[in-house]
MMTF fields as JSON, N, C-alpha, C and O atoms, coordinates in Angstrom:
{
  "mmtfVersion": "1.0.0",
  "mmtfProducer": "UNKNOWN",
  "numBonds": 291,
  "numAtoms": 292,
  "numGroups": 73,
  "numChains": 1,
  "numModels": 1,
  "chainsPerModel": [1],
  "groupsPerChain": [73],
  "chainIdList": ["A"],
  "bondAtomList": [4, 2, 8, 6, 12, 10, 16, 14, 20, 18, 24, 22, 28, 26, 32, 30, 36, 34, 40, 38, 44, 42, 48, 46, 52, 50, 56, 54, 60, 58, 64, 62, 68, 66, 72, 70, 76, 74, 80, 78, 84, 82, 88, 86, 92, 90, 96, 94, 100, 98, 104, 102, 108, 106, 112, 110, 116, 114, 120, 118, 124, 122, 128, 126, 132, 130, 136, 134, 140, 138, 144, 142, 148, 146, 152, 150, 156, 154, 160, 158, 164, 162, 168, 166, 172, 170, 176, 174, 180, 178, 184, 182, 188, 186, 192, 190, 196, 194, 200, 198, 204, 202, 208, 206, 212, 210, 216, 214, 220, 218, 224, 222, 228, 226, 232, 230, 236, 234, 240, 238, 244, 242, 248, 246, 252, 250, 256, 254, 260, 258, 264, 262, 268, 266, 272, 270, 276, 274, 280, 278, 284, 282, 288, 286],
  "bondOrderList": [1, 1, 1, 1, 1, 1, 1, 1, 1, 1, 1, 1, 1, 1, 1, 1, 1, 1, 1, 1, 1, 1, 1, 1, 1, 1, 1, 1, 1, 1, 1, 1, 1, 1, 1, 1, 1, 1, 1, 1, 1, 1, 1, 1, 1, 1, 1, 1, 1, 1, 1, 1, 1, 1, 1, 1, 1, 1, 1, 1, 1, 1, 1, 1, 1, 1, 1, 1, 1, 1, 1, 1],
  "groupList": [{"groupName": "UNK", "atomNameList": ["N", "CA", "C", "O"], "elementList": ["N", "C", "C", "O"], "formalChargeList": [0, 0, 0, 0], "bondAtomList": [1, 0, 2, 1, 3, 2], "bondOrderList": [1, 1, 2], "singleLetterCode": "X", "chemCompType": "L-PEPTIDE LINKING"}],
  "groupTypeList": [0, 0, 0, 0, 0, 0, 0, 0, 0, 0, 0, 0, 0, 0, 0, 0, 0, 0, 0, 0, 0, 0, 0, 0, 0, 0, 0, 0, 0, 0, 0, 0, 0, 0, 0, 0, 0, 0, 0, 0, 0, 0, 0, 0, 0, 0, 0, 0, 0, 0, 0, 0, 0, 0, 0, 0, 0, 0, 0, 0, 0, 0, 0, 0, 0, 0, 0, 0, 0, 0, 0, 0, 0],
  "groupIdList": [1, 2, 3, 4, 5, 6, 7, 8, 9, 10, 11, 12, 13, 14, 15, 16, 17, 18, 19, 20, 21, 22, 23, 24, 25, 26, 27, 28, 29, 30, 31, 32, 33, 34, 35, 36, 37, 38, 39, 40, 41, 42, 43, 44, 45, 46, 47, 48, 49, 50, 51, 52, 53, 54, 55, 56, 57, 58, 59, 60, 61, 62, 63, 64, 65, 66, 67, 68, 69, 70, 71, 72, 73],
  "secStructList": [7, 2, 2, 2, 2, 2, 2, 2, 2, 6, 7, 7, 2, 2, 2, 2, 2, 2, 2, 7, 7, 2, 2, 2, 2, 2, 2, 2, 2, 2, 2, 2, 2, 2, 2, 2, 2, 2, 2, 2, 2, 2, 2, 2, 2, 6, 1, 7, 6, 6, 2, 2, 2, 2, 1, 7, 7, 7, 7, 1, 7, 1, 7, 7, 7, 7, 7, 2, 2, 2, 2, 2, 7],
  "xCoordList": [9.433, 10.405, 10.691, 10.823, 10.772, 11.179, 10.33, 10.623, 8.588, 7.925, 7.867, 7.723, 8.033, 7.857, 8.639, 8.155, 9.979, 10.78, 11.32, 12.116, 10.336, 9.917, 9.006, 8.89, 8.146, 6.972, 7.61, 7.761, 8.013, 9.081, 9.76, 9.621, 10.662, 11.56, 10.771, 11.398, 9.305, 8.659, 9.265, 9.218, 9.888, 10.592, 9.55, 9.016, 9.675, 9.318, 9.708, 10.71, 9.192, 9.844, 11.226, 12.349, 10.719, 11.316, 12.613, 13.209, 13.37, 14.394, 14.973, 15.974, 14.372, 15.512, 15.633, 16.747, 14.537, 15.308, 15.975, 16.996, 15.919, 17.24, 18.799, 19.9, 18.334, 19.749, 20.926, 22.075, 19.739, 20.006, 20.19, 19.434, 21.792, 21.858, 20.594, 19.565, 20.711, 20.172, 20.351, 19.401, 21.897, 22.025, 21.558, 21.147, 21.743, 21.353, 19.604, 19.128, 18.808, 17.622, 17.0, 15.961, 17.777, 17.785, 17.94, 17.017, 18.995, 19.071, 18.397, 18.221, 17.965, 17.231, 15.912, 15.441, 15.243, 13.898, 13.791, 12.665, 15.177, 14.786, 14.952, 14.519, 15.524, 15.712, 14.499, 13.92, 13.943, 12.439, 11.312, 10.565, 11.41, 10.513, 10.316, 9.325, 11.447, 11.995, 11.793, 11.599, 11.869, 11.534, 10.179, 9.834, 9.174, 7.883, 7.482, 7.084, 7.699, 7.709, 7.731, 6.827, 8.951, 9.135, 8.226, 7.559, 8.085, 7.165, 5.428, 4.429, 5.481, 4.562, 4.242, 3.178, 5.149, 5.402, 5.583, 4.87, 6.127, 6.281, 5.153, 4.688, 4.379, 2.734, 2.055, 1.098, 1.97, 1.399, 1.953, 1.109, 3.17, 3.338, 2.901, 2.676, 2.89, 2.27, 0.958, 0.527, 0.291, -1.211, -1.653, -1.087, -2.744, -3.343, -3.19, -3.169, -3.073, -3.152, -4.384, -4.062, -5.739, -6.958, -6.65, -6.923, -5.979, -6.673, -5.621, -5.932, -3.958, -3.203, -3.775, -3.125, -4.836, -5.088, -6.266, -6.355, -6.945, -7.736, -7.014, -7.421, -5.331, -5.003, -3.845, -3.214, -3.668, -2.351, -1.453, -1.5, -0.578, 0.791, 1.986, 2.363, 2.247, 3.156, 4.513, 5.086, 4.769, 6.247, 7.432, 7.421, 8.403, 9.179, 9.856, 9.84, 10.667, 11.288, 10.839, 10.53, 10.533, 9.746, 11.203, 10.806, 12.538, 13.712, 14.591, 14.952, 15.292, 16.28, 17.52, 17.617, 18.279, 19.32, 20.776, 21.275, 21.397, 22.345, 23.494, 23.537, 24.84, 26.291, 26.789, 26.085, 27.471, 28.405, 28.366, 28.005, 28.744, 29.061, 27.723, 27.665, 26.539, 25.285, 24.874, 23.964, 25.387, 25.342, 26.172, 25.677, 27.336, 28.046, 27.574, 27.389, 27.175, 26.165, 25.279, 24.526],
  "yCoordList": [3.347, 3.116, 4.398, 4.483, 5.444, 6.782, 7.078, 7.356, 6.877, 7.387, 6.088, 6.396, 4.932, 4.445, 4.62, 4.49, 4.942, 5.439, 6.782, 7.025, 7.491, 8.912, 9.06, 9.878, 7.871, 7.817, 7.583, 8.498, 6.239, 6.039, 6.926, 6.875, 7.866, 8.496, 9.842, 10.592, 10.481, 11.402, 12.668, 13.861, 12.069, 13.137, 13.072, 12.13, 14.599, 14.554, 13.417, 12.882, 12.82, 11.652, 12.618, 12.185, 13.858, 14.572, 14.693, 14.615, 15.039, 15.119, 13.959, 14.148, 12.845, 11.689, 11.409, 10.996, 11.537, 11.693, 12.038, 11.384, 13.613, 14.68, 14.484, 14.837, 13.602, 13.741, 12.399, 12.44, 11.021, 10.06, 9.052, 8.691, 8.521, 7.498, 6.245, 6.208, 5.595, 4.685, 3.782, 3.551, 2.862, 1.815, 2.358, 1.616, 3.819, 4.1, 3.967, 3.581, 4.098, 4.109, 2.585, 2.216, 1.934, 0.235, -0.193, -0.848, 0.046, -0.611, -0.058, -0.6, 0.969, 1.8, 1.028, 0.592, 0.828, 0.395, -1.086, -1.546, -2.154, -3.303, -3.786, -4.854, -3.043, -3.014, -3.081, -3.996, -1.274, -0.935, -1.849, -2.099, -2.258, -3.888, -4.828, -5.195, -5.218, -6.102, -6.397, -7.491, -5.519, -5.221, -5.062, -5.583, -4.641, -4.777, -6.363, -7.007, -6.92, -8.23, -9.23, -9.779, -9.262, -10.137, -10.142, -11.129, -8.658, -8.541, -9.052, -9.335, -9.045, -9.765, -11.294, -11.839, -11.712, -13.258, -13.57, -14.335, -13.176, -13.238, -13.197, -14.15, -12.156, -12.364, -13.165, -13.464, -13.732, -15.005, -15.975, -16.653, -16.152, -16.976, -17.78, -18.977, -17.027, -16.628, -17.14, -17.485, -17.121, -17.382, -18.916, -19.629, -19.524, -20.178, -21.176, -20.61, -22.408, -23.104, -22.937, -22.611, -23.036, -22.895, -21.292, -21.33, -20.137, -18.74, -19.005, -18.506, -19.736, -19.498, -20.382, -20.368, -20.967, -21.871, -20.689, -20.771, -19.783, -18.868, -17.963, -17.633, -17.133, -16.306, -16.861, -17.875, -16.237, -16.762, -16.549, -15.825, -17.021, -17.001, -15.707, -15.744, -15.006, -13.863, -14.451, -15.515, -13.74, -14.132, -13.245, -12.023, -14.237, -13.63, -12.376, -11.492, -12.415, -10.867, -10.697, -11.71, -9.601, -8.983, -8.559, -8.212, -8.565, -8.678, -8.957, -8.686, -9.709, -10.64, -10.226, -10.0, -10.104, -9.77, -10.576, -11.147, -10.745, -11.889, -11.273, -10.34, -12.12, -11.904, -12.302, -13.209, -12.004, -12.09, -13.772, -14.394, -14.308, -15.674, -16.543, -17.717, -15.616, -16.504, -16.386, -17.116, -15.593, -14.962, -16.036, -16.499, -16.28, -17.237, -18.21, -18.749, -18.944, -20.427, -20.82, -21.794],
  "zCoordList": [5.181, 6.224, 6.991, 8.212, 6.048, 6.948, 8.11, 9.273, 7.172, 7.759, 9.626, 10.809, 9.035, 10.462, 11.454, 12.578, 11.316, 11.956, 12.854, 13.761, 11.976, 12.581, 13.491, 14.404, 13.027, 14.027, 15.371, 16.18, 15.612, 16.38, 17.645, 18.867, 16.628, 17.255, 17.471, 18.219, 16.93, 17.347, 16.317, 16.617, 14.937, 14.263, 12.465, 11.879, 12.12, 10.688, 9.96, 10.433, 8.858, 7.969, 7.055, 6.794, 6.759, 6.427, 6.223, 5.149, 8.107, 8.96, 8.081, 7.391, 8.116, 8.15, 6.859, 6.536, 5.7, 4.778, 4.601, 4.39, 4.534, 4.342, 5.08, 4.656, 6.674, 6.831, 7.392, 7.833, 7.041, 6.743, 5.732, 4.831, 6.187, 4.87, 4.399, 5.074, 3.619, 3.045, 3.949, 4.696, 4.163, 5.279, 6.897, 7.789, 6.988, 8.737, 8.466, 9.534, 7.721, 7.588, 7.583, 8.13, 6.937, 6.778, 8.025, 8.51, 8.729, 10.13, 11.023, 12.114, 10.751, 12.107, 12.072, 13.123, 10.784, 10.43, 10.639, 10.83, 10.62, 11.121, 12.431, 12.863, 12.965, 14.455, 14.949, 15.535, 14.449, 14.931, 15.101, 16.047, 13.94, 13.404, 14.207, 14.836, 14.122, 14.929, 16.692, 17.224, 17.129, 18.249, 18.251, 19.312, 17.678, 17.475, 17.439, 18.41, 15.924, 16.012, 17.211, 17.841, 17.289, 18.888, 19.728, 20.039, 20.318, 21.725, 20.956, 21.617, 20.216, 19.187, 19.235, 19.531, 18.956, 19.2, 21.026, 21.675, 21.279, 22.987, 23.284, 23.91, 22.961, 23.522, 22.834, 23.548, 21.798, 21.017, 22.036, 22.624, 22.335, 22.487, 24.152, 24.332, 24.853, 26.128, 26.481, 27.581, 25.101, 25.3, 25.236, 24.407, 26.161, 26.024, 25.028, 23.935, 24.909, 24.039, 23.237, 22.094, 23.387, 23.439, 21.802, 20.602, 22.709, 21.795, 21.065, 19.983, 20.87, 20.479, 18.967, 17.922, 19.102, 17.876, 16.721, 15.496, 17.554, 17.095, 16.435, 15.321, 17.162, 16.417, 15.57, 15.867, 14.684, 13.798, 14.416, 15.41, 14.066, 14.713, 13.92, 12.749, 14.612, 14.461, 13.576, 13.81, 12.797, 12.241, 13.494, 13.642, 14.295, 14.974, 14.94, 15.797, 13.455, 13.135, 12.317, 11.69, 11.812, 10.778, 9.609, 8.497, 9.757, 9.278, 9.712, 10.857, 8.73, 8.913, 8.489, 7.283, 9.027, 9.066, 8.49, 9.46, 7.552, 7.464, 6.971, 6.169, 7.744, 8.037, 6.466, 6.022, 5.845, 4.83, 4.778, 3.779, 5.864, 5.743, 5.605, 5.239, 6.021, 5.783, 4.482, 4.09, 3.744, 2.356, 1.315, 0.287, 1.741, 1.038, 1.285, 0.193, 2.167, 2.474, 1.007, 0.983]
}
């Protein structure tokens, strides 16, 4: 996670170990994802009926995120 996030932001994995929490590293990394993902699926989704059967289909978010109350559900 560090390391993808560094990639990212153009910083050592290092840096963010050392000077990031656990949850800022968690959310930074599913955001990141996430936003990857999508534009992922957006372009799957875009395509051709025809190629859209050739390539697999993208999972939308790559993390999921859930509220306290989706937790108690």
């Amino acid at each position: 996670m560090a390391h993808y996030v560094a990639k990212i932001l153009s910083q050592r994995p290092n840096v963010i170990m050392d000077h990031w929490g656990v949850a800022e590293l968690l959310v930074a990394y599913g955001q990141y994802a996430n936003e990857e993902s999508y534009k992922n699926f957006l372009e799957w989704k875009s395509l051709g009926n025809e190629t859209k059967r050739k390539v697999k289909k993208p999972r939308e978010y790559a993390v999921l995120f859930y509220t306290n109350e989706d937790l108690a559900d």
